[in-house]
C-alpha positions in Angstrom: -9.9 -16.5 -4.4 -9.7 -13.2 -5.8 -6.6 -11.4 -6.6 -5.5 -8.3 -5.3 -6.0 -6.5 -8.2 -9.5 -7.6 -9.1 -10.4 -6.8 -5.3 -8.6 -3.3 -5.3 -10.4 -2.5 -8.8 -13.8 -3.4 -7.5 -13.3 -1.5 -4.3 -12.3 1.7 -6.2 -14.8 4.2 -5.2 -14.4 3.4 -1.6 -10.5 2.9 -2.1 -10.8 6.7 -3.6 -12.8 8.3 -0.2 -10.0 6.3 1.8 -7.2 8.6 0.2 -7.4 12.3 2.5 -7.9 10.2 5.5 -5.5 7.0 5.3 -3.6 6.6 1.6 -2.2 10.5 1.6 -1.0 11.4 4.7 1.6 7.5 4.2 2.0 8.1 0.8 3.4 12.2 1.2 5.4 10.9 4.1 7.2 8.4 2.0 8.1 10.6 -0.4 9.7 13.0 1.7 11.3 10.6 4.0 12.7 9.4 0.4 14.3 12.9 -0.6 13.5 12.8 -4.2 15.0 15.8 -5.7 14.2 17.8 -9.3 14.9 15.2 -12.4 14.9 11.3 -10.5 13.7 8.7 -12.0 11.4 6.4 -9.9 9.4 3.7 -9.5 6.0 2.8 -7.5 5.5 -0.4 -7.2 1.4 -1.5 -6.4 0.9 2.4 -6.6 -2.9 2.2 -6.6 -4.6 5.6 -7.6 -0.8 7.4 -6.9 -1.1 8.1 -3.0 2.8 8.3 -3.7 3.8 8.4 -7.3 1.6 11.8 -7.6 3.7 13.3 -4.8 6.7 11.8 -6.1 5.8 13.5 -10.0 5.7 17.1 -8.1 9.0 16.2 -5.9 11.3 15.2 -9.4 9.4 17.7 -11.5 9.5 17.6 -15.2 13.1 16.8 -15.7 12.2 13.6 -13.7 9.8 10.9 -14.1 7.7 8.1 -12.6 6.5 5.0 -13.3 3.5 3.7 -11.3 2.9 -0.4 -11.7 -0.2 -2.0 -10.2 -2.6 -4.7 -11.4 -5.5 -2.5 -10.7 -6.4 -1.1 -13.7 -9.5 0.6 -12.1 -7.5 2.7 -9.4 -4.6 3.4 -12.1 -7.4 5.4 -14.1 -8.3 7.0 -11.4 -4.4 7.7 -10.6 -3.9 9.2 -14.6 -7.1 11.4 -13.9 -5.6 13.0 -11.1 -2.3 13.9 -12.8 -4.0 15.2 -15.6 -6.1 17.5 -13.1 -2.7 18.4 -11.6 -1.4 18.7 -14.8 1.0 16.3 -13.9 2.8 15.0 -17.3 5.8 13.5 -15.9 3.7 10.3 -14.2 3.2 6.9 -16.1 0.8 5.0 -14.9 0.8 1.2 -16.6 -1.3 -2.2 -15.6 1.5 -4.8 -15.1 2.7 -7.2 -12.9 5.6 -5.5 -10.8 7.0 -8.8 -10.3 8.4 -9.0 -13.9 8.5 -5.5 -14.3 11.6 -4.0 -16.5 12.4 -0.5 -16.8 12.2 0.8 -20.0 14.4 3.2 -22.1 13.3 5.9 -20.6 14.9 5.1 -17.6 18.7 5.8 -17.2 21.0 3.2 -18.1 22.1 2.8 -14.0 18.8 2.4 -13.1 15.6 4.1 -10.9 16.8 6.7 -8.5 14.3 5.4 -5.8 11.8 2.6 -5.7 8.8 3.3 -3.3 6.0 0.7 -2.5 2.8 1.7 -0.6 0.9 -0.1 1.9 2.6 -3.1 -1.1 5.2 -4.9 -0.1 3.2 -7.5 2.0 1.1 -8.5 -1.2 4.0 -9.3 -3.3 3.8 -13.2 -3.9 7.5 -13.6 -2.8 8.0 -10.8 -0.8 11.8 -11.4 -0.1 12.7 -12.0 -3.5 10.4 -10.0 -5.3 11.4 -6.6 -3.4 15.1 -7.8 -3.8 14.6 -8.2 -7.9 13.0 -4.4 -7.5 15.5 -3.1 -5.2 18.0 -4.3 -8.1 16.2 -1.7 -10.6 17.3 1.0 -8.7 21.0 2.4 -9.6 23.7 2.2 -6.5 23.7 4.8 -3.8 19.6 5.1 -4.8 16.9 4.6 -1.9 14.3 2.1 -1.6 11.4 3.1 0.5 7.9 1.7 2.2 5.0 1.9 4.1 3.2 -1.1 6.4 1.0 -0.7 9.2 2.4 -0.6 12.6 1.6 -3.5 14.9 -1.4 -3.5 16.4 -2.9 -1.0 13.3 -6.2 -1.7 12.4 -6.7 -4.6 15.3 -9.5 -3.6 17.0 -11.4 -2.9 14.0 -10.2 -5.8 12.4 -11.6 -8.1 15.2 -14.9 -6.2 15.6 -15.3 -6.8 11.4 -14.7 -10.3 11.5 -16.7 -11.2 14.1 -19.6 -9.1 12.6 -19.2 -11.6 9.3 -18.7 -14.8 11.4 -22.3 -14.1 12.9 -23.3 -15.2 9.3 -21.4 -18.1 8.4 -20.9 -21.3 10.2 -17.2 -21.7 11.8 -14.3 -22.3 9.7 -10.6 -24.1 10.7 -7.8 -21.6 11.4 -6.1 -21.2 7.5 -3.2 -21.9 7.0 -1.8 -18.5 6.3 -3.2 -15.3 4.9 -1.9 -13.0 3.2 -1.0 -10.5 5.7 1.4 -12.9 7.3 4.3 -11.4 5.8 3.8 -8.2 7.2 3.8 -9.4 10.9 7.7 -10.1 9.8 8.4 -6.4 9.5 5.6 -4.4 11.6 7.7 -2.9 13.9 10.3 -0.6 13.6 13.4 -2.7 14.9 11.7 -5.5 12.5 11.6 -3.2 9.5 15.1 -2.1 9.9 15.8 -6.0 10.1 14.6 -6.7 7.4 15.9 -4.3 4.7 19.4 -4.6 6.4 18.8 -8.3 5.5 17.9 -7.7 2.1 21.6 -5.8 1.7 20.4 -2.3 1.9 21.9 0.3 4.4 21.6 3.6 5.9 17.9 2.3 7.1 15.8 5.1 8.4 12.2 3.8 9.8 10.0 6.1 11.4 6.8 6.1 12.9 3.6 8.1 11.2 0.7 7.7 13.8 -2.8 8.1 12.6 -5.8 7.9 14.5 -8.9 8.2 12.5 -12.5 9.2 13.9 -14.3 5.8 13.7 -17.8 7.4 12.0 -20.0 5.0 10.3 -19.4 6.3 6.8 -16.0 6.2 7.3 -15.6 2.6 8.7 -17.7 1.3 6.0 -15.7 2.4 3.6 -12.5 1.1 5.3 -14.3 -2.6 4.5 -15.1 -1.7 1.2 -12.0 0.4 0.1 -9.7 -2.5 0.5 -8.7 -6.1 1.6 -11.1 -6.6 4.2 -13.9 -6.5 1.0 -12.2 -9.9 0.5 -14.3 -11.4 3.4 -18.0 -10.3 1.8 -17.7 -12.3 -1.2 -20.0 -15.4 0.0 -22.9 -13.2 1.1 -25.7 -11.4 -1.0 -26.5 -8.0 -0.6 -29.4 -8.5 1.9 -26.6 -10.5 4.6 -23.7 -7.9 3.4 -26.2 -5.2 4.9 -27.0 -6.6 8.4 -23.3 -6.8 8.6 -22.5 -3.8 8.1 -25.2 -3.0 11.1 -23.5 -5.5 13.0 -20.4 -3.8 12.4 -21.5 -0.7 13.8 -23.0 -2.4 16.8 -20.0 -4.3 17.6 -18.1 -0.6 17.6 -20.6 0.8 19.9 -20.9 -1.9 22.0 -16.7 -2.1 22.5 -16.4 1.9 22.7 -14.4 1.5 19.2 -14.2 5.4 18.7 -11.5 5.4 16.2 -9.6 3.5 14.1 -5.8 3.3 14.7 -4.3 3.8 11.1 -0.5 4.1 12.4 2.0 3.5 9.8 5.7 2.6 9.7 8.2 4.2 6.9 11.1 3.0 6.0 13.9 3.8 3.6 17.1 2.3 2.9 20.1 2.9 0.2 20.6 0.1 -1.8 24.2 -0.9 -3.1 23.5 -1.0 -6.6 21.7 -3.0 -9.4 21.6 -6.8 -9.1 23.4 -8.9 -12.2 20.1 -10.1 -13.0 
């Protein structure tokens, strides 16, 4: 099975036509919901193309700084081309694993003023522990903040997708897991504020961003391509990952599919401090 970054760097052009419609509108929310103020340091953990470390470089200015850590090298170059349009100088972009990630000496000596992860958290191998570790970077009294899709985001499109693709394959047991499972632990907002509370931060502020996207053909193509769903496609040649594509679109005819609920959950928190670790 392909890894996350490998399928996020090979669905980079569709990834990119995603971002006015679906990675923007979450990642400018977090952002602000996170305060960030002239001169914070901060982290962006699985940060893609910068859907929120670009808003978070204009929000700490050049006094501040930001450190965006994915494993897709493909979207990060498309992330450092952006800054450098915006002129942007104040933005690191850097291929690693944000599961081992250490800050470096940049960083002050307490720690990240605020760690925000993207549409991430859910992909992180551990995700308890690993968002601890990185809630642990950031200095005491900082904020931690998120995005995940609201239950019941995405459903109906998701269901019309996969049944598209399972017209072309013979039937497969249940798996065990996915990896999306996590996130049905913190999809709501009562779940959310659960969670983080759980994980020792406080002060947990989760609010809803509701997005309901026109469901054209261009656009849900490119919400196969542009990320996890691609995943599915692998098996089939070009000639089969065509027809299901049409079967896509018949499927969203045929179930009055008009748009595509993108709703969102944000949540931030104030963390007590770095871990010992």
């Amino acid at each position: 099975m392909s890894d996350p970054g490998s399928i996020f760097d090979e669905a980079r052009l569709e990834f990119d036509r995603l971002t006015t419609a679906v990675w923007a509108p979450a990642g400018q929310s977090l952002v602000f919901q996170l305060g960030l103020r002239p001169g914070d340091a901060v982290l962006d953990v699985c940060c893609g193309a910068g859907s929120s470390a670009l808003p978070a470089a204009a929000a700490v200015g050049p006094s501040g700084l930001v450190h965006g850590v994915d494993l897709a090298d493909e979207l990060l170059e498309q992330g450092r081309l952006k800054a450098s349009e915006r002129g942007l100088q104040n933005v690191e972009f850097v291929c690693a694993d944000a599961t081992t990630w250490e800050p470096p000496s940049t960083v002050p000596e307490a720690g990240y003023d605020a760690l925000a992860c993207s549409y991430g958290v859910f992909f992180l191998p551990h995700m308890d522990a690993d968002f601890t570790r990185l809630a642990g970077l950031v200095r005491p009294g900082g904020k931690v903040g998120m995005t995940v899709w609201r239950r019941g985001a995405l459903r109906d499109f998701a269901d019309a997708f996969h049944d598209a693709v399972a017209r072309h394959r013979e039937p497969e047991p249940e798996p065990a897991g996915s990896p999306f499972d996590p996130l049905e632990r913190i999809d709501t907002p009562d779940a959310l504020h659960q969670w983080l509370g759980e994980l020792g931060a406080h002060s947990t502020e989760v609010r809803e961003l509701s997005n309901i996207i026109p469901a054209t053909p261009e656009f849900s193509w490119d919400l196969v391509l542009g990320g996890n769903f691609r995943r599915a496609l692998a098996p089939f040649d070009d000639r089969t990952v065509e027809q299901i594509r049409l079967d896509l679109l018949q499927l969203l005819t045929e179930r009055a599919i008009h748009a595509v609920d993108a709703s969102t959950l944000v949540g931030t928190a104030v963390v007590n401090g770095r871990s010992a670790t």
